[in-house]
C-alpha positions as semicolon CSV with decimal commas, in nm:
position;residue;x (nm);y (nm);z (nm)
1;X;2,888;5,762;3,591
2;X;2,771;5,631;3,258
3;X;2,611;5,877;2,983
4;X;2,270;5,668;3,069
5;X;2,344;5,787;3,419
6;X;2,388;6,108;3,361
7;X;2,103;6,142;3,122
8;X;1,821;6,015;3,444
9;X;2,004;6,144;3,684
10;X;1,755;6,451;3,726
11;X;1,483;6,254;3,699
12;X;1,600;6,054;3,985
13;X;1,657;6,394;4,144
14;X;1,296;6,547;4,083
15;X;1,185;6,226;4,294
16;X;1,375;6,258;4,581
17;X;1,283;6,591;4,630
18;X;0,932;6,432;4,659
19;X;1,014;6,159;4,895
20;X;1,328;6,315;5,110
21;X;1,640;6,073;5,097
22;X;1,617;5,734;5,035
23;X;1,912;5,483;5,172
24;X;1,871;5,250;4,808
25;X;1,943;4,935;4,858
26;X;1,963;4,717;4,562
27;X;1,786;4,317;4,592
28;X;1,855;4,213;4,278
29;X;2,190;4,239;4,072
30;X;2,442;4,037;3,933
31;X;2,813;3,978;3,782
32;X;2,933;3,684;3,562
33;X;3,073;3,630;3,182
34;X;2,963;3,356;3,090
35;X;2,600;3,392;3,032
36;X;2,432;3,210;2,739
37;X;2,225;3,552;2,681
38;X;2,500;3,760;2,616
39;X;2,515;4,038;2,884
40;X;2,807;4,063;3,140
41;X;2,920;4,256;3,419
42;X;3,259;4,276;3,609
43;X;3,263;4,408;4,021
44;X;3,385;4,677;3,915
45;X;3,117;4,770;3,674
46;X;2,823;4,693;3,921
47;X;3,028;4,864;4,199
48;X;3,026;5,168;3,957
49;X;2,659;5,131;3,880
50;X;2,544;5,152;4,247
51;X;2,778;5,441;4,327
52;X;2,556;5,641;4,051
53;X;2,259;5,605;4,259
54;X;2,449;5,608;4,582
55;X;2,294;5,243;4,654
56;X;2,427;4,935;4,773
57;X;2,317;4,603;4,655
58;X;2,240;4,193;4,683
59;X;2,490;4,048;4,454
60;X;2,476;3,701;4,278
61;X;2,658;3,490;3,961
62;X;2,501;3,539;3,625
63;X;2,374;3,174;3,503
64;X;2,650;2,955;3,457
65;X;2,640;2,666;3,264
66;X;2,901;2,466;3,374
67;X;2,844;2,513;3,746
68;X;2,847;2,783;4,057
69;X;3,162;2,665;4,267
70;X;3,402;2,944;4,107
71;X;3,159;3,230;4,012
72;X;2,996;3,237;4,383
73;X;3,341;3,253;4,567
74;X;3,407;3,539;4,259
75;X;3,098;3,721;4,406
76;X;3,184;3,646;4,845
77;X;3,516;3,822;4,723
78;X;3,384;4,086;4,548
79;X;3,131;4,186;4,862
80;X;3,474;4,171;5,073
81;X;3,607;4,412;4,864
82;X;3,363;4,648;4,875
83;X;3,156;4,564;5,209
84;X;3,019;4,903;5,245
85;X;2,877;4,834;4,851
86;X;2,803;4,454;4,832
87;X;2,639;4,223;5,002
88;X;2,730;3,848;4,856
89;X;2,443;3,587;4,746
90;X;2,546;3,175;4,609
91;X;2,334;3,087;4,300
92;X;2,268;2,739;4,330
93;X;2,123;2,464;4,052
94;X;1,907;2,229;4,241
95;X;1,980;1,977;4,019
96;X;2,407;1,936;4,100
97;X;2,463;1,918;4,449
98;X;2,295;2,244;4,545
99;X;2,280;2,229;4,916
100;X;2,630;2,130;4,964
101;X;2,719;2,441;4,739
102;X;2,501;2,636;4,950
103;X;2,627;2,575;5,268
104;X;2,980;2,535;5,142
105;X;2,875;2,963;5,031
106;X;2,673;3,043;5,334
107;X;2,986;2,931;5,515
108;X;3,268;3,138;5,319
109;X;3,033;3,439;5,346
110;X;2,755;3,463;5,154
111;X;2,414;3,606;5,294
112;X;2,145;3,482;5,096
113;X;2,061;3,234;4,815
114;X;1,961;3,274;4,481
115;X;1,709;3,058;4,288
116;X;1,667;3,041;3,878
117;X;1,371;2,794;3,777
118;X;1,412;2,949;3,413
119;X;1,804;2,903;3,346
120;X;1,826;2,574;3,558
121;X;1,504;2,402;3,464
122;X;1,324;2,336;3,802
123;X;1,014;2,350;3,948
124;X;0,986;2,490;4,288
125;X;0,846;2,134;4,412
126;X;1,162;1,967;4,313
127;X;1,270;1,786;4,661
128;X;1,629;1,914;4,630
129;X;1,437;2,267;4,662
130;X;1,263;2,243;4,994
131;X;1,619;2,105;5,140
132;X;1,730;2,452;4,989
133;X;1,467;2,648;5,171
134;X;1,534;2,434;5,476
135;X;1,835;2,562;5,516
136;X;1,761;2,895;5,489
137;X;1,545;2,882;5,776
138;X;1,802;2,695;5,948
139;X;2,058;3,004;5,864
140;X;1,772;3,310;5,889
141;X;1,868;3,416;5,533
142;X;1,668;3,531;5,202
143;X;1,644;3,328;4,907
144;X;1,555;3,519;4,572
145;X;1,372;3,378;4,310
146;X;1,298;3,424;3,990
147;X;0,985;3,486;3,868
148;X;0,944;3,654;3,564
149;X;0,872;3,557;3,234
150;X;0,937;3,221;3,092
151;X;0,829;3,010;3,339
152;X;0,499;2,881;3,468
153;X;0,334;2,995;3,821
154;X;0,558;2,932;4,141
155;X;0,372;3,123;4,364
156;X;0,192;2,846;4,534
157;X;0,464;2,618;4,628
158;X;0,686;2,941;4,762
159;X;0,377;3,011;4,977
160;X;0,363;2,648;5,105
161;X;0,742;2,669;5,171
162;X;0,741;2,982;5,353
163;X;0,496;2,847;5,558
164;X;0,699;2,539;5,669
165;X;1,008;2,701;5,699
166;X;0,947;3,063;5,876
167;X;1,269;3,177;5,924
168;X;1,349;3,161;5,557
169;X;1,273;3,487;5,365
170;X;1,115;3,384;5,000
171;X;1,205;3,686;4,759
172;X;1,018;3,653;4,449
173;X;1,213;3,851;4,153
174;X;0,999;4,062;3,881
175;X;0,704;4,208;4,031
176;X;0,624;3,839;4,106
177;X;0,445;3,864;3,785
178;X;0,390;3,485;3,752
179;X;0,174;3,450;4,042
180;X;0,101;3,874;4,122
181;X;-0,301;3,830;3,989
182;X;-0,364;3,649;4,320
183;X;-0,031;3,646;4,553
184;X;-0,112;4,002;4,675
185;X;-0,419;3,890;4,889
186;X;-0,220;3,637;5,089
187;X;0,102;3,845;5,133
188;X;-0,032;3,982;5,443
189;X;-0,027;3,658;5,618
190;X;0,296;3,541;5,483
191;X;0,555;3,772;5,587
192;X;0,846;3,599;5,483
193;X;0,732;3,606;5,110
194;X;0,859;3,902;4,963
195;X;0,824;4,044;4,587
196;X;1,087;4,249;4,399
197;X;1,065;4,562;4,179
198;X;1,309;4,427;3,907
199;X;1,064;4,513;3,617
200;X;0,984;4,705;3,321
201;X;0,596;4,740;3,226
202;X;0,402;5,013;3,452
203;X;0,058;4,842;3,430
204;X;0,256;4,571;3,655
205;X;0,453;4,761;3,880
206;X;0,155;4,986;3,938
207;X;-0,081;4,668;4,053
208;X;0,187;4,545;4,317
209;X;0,263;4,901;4,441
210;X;-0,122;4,924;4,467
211;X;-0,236;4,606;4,574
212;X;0,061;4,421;4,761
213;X;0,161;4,505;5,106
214;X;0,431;4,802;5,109
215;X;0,624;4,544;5,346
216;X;0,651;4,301;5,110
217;X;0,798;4,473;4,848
218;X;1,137;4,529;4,765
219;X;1,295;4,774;4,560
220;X;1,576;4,609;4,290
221;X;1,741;4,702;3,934
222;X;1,844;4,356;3,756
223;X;2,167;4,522;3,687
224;X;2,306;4,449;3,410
225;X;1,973;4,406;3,277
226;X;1,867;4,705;3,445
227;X;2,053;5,017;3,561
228;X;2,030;5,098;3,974
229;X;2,001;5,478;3,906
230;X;1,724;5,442;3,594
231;X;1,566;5,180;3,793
232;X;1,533;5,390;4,102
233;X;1,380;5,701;3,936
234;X;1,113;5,478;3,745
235;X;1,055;5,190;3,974
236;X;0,981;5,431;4,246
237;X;0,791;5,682;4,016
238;X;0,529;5,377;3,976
239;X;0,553;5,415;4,366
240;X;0,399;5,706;4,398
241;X;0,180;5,727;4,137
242;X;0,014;5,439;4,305
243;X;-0,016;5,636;4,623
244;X;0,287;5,484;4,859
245;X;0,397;5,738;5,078
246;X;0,706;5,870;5,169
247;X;0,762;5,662;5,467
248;X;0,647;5,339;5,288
249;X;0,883;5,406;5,009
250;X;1,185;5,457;5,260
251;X;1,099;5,036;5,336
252;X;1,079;4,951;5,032
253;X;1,400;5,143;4,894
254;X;1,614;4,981;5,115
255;X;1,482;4,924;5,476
256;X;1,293;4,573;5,465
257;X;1,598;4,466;5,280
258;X;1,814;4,568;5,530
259;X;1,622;4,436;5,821
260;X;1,553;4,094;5,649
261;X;1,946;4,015;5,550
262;X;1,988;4,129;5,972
263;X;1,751;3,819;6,025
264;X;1,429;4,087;6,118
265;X;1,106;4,063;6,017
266;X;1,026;4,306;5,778
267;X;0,840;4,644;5,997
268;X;0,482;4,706;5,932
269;X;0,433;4,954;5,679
270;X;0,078;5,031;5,631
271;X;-0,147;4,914;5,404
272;X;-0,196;4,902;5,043
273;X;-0,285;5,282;4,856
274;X;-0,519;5,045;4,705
275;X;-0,677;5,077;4,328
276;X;-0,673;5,461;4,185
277;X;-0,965;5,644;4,259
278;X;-0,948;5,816;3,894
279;X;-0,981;5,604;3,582
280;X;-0,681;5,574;3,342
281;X;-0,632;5,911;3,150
282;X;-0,729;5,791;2,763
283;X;-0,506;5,967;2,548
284;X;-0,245;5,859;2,758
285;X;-0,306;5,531;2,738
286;X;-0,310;5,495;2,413
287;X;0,036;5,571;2,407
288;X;0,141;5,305;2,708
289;X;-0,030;5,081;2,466
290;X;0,197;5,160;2,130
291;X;0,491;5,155;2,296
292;X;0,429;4,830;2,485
293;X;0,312;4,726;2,135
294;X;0,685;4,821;2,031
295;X;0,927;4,676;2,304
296;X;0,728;4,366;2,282
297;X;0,772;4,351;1,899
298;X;1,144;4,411;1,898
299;X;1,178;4,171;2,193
300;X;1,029;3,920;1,972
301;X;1,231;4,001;1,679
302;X;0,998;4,190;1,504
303;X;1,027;4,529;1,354
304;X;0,852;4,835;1,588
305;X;0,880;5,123;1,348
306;X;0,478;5,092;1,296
307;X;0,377;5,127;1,696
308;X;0,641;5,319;1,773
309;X;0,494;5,568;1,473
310;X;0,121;5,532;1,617
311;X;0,232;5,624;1,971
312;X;0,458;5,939;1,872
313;X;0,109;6,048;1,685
314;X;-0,070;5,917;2,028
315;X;0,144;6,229;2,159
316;X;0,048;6,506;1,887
317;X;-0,247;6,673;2,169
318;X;-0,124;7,016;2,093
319;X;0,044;7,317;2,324
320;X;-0,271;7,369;2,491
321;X;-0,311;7,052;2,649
322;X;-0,360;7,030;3,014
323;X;-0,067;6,781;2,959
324;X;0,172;6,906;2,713
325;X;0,447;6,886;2,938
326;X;0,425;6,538;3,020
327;X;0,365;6,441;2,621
328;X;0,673;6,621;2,525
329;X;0,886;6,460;2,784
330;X;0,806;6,113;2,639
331;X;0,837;6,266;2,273
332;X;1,215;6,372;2,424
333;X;1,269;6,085;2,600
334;X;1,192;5,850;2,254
335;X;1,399;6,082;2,046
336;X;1,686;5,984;2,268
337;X;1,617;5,642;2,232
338;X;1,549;5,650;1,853
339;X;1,875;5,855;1,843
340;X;2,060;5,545;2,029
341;X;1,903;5,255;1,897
342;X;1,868;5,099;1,557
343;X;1,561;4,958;1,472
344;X;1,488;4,584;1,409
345;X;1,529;4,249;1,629
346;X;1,650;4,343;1,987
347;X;1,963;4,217;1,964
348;X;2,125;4,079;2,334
349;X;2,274;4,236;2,530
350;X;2,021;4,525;2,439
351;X;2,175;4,890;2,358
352;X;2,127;5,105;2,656
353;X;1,933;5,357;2,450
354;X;1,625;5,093;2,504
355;X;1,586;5,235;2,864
356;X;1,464;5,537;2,710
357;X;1,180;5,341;2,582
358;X;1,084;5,184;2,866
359;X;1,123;5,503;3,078
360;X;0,890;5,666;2,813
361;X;0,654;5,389;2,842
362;X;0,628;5,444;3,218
363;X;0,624;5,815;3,242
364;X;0,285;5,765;3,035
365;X;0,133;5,575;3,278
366;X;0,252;5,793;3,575
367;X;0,113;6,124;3,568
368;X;0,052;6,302;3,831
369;X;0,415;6,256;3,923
370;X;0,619;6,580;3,903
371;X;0,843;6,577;3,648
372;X;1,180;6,733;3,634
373;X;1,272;7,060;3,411
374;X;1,270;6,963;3,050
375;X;1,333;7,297;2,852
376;X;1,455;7,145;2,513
377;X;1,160;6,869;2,495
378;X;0,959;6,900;2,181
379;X;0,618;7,035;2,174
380;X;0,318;6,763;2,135
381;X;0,235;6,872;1,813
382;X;0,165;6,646;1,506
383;X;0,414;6,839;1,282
384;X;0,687;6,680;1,531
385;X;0,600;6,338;1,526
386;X;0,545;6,308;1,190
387;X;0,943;6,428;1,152
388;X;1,022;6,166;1,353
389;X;1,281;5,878;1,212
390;X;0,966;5,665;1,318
391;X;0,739;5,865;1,091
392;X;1,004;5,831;0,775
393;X;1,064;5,448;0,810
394;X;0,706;5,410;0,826
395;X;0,610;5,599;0,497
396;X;0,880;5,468;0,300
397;X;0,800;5,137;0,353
398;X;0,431;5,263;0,201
C-alpha cells in the first residue's frame, strides 16, 4: 500500500461503515509506458493499487502511438496472471485496422473494447466505428469510451449506436461530461449506455449521481490517473451525498459491471435521488469555488497560490461553527497537499499530493457525509490560514 493509500484509507473506511461492504470493481484503468503524457503503470503496480481497495478492475493499454498489437496481448497476459484481479480490455485506433485487432483480442481473451476519440482523433461517426460496435453486439461485450475533456459531444451518435446494436454495452468514461447536461433523461431507455465515475470535480459527479439512472452508472478510478482506493472513498462520497442508497451503491461499485462483462443486462436499481432538496450551503461553496479556481489554474499552467489563499480564508468560520469539523478537515487535507506539492505549472505525471486537493475540493461539496476521526486537523480559524505556505507566497509577492 502506497503512503497515498494509507493516508485515505480511513476515509474509505468511515464510508463503508455507512454503506456495509462493497465488492469494488474497477471500469476504468490502465497499464502502458509509452504514453505521450508522461504517466505509466506496470501490472504489477495496478495489481498493487486494486489490492489497496480490495477491488478488481477493467484493464486496457495506455495510448500508444505506434500501434495496439503488443500492448493489448501485454494486458490479456496480465489478466491471466492475476484472473481473480484483472479483467483484460483491447484498445483499438479506428483508423489502422481496428476491427481485425479487435477480434484478433476478443479472440486471445480480452472482454471488452476500449475507445479513445481524444488520443486517436475520431469521431464516433467514423464508419470504421460502427463496424467496432457491431462487433460488440455480435460478441455481447462492453466498449468504453472516452468522454472527458478535450473532445466535442459524442453522446448522440453512442445513443444511435446502442440503439442499432443492443447487445453491445456503450460505457461512456468521465461522468460522461461531454454529453451529461442532456444524456441523463434518455438513459432510462437506453440500457446498454452506461456512464463511468472516473472524475474529479463534485459539481459533476453530484449531477450524474443525482440525475442519471443508478443502473447506468459505473463506479471507476482512471488508475494511474486516479488511485482505486482515493477514488472509491470520494467517488462514492458524491454517492451519497446525492442521496443513492446503500443498495444502489452496491450496483454501481461493482455489480452492473459484473453483470454486463457476464453478457446481463444491468438490474434495475431504482430511480434517480433526484436534485437536493436543500440549497448549496454558501460558505461552503465558496471554497469548492477557490479551489476549483486553483486545480484549474495549475492544470493550465498557471500559478494557484492566489485561490488557493482565498479558499483557505473561505475556511476561517471559527470553532463555533455548526461546521468546524468539516472546514478543518479540508484545511488538513490542503496542508497535506501543500506539504507534497510545489506550486506552479502541473507538471505530468502530476505529484500524488494533488489528490489531496481534489479530495479537499470534494469534501466541500459533500457535507452531510460523516466524516472519519480527524484529531490533529487544524481549527477553522483565520490565524491558521493566514500561516499557511499559501498565505506567505501570496504576501510576498505584494
Amino acid at each position: 500500500m502506497t503512503a497515498i493509500d494509507d493516508a485515505f484509507r480511513p476515509w474509505l473506511d468511515c464510508l463503508l461503515e455507512e454503506t456495509g461492504p462493497l465488492a469494488l470493481f474497477d471500469a476504468h484503468t490502465h497499464i502502458g509506458q509509452n504514453d505521450p503524457d508522461g504517466f505509466k503503470q506496470t501490472p504489477d503496480e495496478l495489481v498493487e493499487g486494486l489490492a489497496a481497495a480490495d477491488a478488481r478492475g477493467v484493464v486496457f493499454p495506455m495510448h500508444e502511438p505506434t500501434g495496439y498489437r503488443e500492448a493489448n496481448d501485454a494486458v490479456v497476459a496480465a489478466a491471466a496472471d492475476n484472473p481473480g484481479r484483472l479483467v483484460a480490455f483491447c484498445r483499438v485506433n479506428p483508423h489502422d485496422g481496428a476491427v481485425a485487432e479487435a477480434r484478433r483480442s476478443l479472440d486471445a481473451g480480452a472482454r471488452g473494447i476500449k475507445l479513445h476519440p481524444r488520443a486517436e482523433q475520431f469521431g464516433m461517426d467514423a464508419p470504421a466505428v460502427r463496424d467496432i460496435v457491431a462487433l460488440a453486439h455480435e460478441r455481447h461485450v462492453p466498449i468504453l469510451i472516452h468522454a472527458g475533456r478535450g473532445i466535442p459531444a459524442l453522446g448522440r451518435m453512442t445513443v444511435e449506436l446502442a440503439g442499432t446494436y443492443p447487445d453491445a454495452t456503450l460505457i461512456l468514461a468521465h461522468a460522461g461530461i461531454s454529453d451529461l447536461a442532456w444524456l441523463w433523461r434518455v438513459l432510462p431507455a437506453h440500457p446498454n449506455v452506461l456512464i463511468d465515475t472516473a472524475w474529479w470535480h463534485p459539481s459533476d459527479l453530484l449531477a450524474m449521481f443525482a440525475l442519471a439512472p443508478p443502473a447506468s452508472l459505473v463506479w471507476a478510478s482512471d488508475s494511474p490517473y486516479g488511485r482505486p482506493l482515493v477514488a472509491a472513498a470520494f467517488n462514492l462520497r458524491c454517492a451519497l451525498q446525492a442521496g443513492i442508497t446503500p443498495e444502489q451503491l452496491r450496483g454501481i461499485a461493482g455489480g452492473t459491471l459484473e453483470r454486463v462483462l457476464a453478457g446481463d443486462t444491468p438490474d434495475d436499481l431504482g430511480p434517480a435521488p433526484g436534485p437536493p432538496a436543500q440549497p448549496l450551503d454558501l460558505l461552503l461553496e465558496r471554497v469548492v469555488a477557490h479551489l476549483g479556481g486553483a486545480f484549474n489554474r495549475m492544470a493550465g499552467g498557471g500559478d494557484p497560490v492566489e485561490p488557493l489563499g482565498l479558499a483557505r480564508l473561505a475556511c476561517a468560520v471559527g470553532t463555533d461553527s455548526p461546521q468546524a469539523e468539516l472546514f478543518a478537515a479540508i484545511l488538513e487535507l490542503l496542508d497535506e497537499y501543500e506539504a507534497g506539492v510545489d506550486e506552479g505549472p502541473l507538471a505530468r505525471p502530476f505529484p500524488p499530493a494533488v489528490r489531496y486537493l481534489v479530495a479537499a475540493i470534494i469534501v466541500a461539496r459533500t457535507p452531510d457525509v460523516p466524516l472519519p476521526a480527524r484529531p490533529d486537523a487544524p481549527p477553522p480559524t483565520r490565524e491558521e490560514a493566514e500561516g499557511s505556505p499559501s498565505a506567505d507566497r501570496r504576501s510576498a509577492g505584494g
